[in-house]
N, C-alpha and C positions, 0 to 999 in steps of 0.2 A: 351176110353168111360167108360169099366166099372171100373179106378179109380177116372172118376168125379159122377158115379152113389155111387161111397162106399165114395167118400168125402158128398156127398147129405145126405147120411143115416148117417153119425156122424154128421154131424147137426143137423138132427133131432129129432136124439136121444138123443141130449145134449151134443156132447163130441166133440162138435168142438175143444172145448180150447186146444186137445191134441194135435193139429196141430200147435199150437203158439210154439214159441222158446222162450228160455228164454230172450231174448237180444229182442226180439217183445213184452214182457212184462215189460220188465225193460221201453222199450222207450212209452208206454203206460201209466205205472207210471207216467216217468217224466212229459212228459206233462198233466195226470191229475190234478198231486200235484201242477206244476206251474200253472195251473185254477183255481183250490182250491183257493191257495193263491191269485191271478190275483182276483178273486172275491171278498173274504174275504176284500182285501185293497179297492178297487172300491168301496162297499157296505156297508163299514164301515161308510161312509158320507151318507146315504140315510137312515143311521139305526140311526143316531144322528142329522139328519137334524133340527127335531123340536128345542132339546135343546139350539142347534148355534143359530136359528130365536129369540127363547125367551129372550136368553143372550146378543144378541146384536141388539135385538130386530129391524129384519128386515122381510120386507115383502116374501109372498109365491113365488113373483115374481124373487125377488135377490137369491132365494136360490135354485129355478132352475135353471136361472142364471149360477150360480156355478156347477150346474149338468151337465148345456148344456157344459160350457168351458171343461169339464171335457173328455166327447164326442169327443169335437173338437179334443183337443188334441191324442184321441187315434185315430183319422183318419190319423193326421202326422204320429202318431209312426206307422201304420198298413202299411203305405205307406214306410217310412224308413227303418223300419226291416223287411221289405219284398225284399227289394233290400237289405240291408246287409243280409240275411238269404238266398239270393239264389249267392253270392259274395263269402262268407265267410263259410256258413252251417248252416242246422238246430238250430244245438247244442249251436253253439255260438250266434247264435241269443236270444233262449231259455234265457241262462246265463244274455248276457247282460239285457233284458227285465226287468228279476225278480228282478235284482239289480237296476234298474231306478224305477218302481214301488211302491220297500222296501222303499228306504231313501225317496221319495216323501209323500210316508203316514205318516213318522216320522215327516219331516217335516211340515206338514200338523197341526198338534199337537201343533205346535208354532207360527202358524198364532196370529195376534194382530190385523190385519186390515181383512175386506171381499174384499182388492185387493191380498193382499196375500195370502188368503185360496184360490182366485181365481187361479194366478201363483201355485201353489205347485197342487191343482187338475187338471190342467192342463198338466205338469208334470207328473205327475203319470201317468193322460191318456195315455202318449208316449208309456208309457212301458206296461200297460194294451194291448194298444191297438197290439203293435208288440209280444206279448206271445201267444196271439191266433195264428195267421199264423205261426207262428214258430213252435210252438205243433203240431199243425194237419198236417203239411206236415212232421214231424217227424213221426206221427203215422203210415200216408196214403203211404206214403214210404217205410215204413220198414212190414206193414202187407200183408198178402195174400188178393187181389181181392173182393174173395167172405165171406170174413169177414170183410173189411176193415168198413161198414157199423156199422158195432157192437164193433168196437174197437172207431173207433169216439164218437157214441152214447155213449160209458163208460166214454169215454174221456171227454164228456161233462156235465154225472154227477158230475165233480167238479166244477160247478159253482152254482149248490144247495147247495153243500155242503159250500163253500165258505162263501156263501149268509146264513146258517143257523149258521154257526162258527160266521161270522159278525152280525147276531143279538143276539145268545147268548153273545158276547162281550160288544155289546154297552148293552144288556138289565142287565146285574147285573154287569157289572164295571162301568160304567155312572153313579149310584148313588153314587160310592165307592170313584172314581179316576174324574168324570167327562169326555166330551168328548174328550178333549185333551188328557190324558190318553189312549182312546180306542183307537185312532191315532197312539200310539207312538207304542203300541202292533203291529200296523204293519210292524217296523221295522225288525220282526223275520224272516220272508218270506228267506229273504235273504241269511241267514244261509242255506239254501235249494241248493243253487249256487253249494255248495262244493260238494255236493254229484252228482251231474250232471258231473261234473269236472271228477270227477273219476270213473263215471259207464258208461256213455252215449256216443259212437260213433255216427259219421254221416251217414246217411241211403246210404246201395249201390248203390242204382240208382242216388242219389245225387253225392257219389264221383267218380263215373265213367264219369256225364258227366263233372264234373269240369276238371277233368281229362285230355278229349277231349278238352273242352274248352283250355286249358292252354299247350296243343300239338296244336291245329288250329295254322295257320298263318292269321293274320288279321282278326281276330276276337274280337275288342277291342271292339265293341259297342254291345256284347253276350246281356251284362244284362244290356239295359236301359230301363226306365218306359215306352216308347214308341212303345218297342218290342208287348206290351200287345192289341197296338190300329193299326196292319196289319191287309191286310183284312184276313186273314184267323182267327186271331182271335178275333178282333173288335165286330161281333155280341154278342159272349160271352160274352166280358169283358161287354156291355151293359146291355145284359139280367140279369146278375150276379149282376151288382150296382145297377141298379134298385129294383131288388129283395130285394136287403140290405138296401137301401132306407126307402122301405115303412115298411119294415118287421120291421128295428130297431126305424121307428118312433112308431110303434105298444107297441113295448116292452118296451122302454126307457121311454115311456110315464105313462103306464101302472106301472112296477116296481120301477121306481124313488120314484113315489108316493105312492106306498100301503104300506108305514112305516108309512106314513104321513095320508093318509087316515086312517088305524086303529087308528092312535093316537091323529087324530085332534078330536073336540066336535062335535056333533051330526047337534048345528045349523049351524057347514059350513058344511056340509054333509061328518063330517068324521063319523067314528064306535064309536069312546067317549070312546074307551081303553087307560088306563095309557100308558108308553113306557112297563114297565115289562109285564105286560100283550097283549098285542100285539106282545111282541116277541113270544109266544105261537105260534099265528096265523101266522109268518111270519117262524116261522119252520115248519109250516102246510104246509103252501104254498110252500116253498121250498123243503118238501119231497116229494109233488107232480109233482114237476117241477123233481126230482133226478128220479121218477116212468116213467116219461112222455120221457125223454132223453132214458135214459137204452133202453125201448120198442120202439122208436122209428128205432134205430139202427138194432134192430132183426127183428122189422117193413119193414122197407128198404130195410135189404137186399131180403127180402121174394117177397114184392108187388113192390118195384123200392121205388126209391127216388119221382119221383112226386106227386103219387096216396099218399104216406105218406103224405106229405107237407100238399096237399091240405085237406087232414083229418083233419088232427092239427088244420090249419089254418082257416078251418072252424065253427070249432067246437069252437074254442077260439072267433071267432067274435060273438059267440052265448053268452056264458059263461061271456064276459066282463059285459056290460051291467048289468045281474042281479046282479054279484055279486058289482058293484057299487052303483046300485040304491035301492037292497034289504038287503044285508049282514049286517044286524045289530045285530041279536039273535047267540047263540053259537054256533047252529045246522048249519046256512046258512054260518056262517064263516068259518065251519071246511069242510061242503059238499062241498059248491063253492070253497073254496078257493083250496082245491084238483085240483078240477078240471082247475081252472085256471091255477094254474101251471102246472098241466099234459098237456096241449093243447097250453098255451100260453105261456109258454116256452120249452116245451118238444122236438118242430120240431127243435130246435139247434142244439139237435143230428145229426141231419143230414146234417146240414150246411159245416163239414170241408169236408167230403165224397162229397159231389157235387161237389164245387169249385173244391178238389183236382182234381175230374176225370173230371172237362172242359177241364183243362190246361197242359200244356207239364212242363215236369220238368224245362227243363232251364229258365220258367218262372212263376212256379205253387207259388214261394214264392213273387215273385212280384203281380201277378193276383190275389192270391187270399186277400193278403193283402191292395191290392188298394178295391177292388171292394166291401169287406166287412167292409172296414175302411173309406173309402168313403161312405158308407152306414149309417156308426154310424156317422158321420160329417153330413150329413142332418140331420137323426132322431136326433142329437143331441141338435134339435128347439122343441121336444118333453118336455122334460122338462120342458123345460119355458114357451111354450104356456099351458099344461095342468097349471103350478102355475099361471099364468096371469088368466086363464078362472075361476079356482076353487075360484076367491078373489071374484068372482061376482057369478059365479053358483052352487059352494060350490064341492068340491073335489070329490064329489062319481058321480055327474052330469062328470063334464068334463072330469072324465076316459074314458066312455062311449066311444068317440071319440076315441080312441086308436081301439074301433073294427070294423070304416070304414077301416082304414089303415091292419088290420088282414084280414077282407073278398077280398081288393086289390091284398095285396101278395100270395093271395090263386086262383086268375086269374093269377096273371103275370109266376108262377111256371108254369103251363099249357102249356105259350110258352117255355118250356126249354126243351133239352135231356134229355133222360133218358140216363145215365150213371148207372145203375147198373150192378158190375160186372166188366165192365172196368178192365182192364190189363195197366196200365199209362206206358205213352213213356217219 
């Protein structure tokens, strides 16, 4: 008792960190830095969207389109490297990811047709899509319980960061090199592999049950995708897709387009910012969304994962709207757009900590991969309905719509467990 009262009081006093290990920081790292990246390549296209529509002059429709395929494809990968990451390990999983990803962005850069920027963003998705569940069950495994909250939540400031690396990129190499150029920049990621290779082990609770598993007799059917839908864990895997469902129609619809909305003209109801000058605002927005993840994690672990959520998710179905239909002056770009990112991306933070503590290890890389990858596969009709609606109601109108889908996920979280704290079997 009174070494969970003196673990209590170094958190509060700040010095939790001195309870992490070095080796719980190195696997924190890696999977920040593979988000980083995993972002950076993903948002490389949403930050050069416009350019591609003017040069090959296609409509708002085709070029989400290309966002949604993009989606789809990270639902396969999320599903695939969820069963290779709970077969094979975290690690390996991580690895391959970054390396599908890498040469897909490159490739990306030598599209000639919009069937083949289609196949190569597609592509890419696989390995977008399989580096999330890979990372956070790396993280969620190897950290203590009552941090595991705030090492996610860190974990998931690399996808601001990602997201502000990919519009400094596109916004002063795009006039220099073009968008093809900004593409091929994402072939670096990769180089990143090597250093995973030689620092990063697989978490213990991971190789202990492989372990078991591969001492069992007849246990050949451990890890298949179906394990996920027994009744003991069927209700989950439900509540969990759903959740990622409406949640990533929310986001994907919303963040696809605020490149495109800062940079479209005023009369389709974009903000009428060049691309250089919009990337300003889309650093804005992404160091809100890096403030809103961080706090979110410390959030969590304090009040529980739901009472967070439904903060977030409230507050962001609040926040959409104005900053759609108001945000045109410099004041309401730099205030709202704070805020949209602190609220309307920030509860990600807490997304790999949930999933991990639904699920039992010998299925947490499959579960959580289906359920949140299947998530981005629906939301991934987000994109294209918001480019379809914005050719008639003008871009800052049809965002709007992303925050019935925010106030939804902020009721569905209500029927879930609270898992904070959780000790994972």
């Amino acid at each position: 008792m009174s070494e969970v009262i003196l673990s209590r009081e170094n958190a509060e006093s700040g010095s939790w960190y001195k309870e992490i290990t070095a080796m719980q920081w190195k696997n924190l790292f890696a999977s920040w830095f593979g988000w980083v990246l995993d972002a950076m390549d993903m948002m490389l296209y949403a930050c050069v969207l416009v350019p591609i529509m003017n040069e090959w002059g296609l409509t708002m429709g085709s070029m989400g389109l290309v966002g949604t395929l993009s989606l789809v494809g990270s639902a396969f990968g999320g599903i695939i490297f969820g069963l290779f990451s709970d077969y094979r390990g975290r690690t390996k999983a991580l690895m391959v990811t970054i390396l599908v990803y890498s040469i897909f962005s490159g490739l990306s850069g030598l599209s000639q047709t919009l069937l083949q920027l289609i196949i190569f963003r597609f592509c890419l998705g696989l390995g977008m899509g399989g580096e999330w569940g890979a990372g956070a069950a790396l993280v969620a495994e190897s950290w203590p319980a009552k941090h595991r909250g705030k090492a996610i939540g860190i974990m998931h400031t690399g996808w601001a960061v990602g997201y502000i690396l990919a519009a400094l990129l596109a916004g002063y190499l795009t006039p220099v090199w073009g968008w093809r150029g900004v593409f091929f920049v994402g072939v670096l990621p990769g180089l990143f592999v090597f250093w995973i290779l030689r620092s990063i082990k697989e978490p213990e609770i991971w190789k202990k049950m492989n372990e078991k598993k591969t001492k069992a007799v007849g246990e050949k059917s451990t890890f298949k995708l179906w394990q996920i839908f027994e009744p003991d864990l069927l209700p989950k895997t439900i509540l969990a897709t759903i959740l990622s469902c409406v949640v990533m129609f929310a986001y994907w619809g919303l963040f696809t387009w605020l490149p495109g909305y800062l940079a479209l003209p005023v009369e389709k109801g974009g903000a009428g910012l060049s691309i250089t000058r919009s990337t300003l605002w889309l650093v804005v927005i992404q160091i809100g969304a890096l403030a809103g993840s961080f706090c979110f994690g410390f959030l969590s672990d304090r009040i529980g994962r739901r009472k967070s959520f439904f903060l977030y998710l409230v507050v962001a179905a609040a926040m959409v709207p104005l900053y759609g239909l108001y945000a045109r002056t410099p004041m309401l770009l730099i205030s709202l757009g704070l805020a949209v990112g602190f609220f309307g991306w920030g509860f990600f933070g807490g997304f790999g900590a949930l999933l991990s503590e639904l699920f039992p290890t010998r299925v947490r890389g499959t579960a959580t991969g289906f359920s949140f990858n299947v998530g981005r596969g629906v939301g991934a009709i987000a994109p294209f309905t918001i480019g379809v609606l914005a050719q008639t109601h003008g871009i800052g109108l049809s965002l709007t719509l992303t925050a019935v889908f925010y106030l939804i996920s902020a009721f569905v979280v209500l029927l879930m467990p609270e898992t904070v704290g959780k000790e994972l079997d």
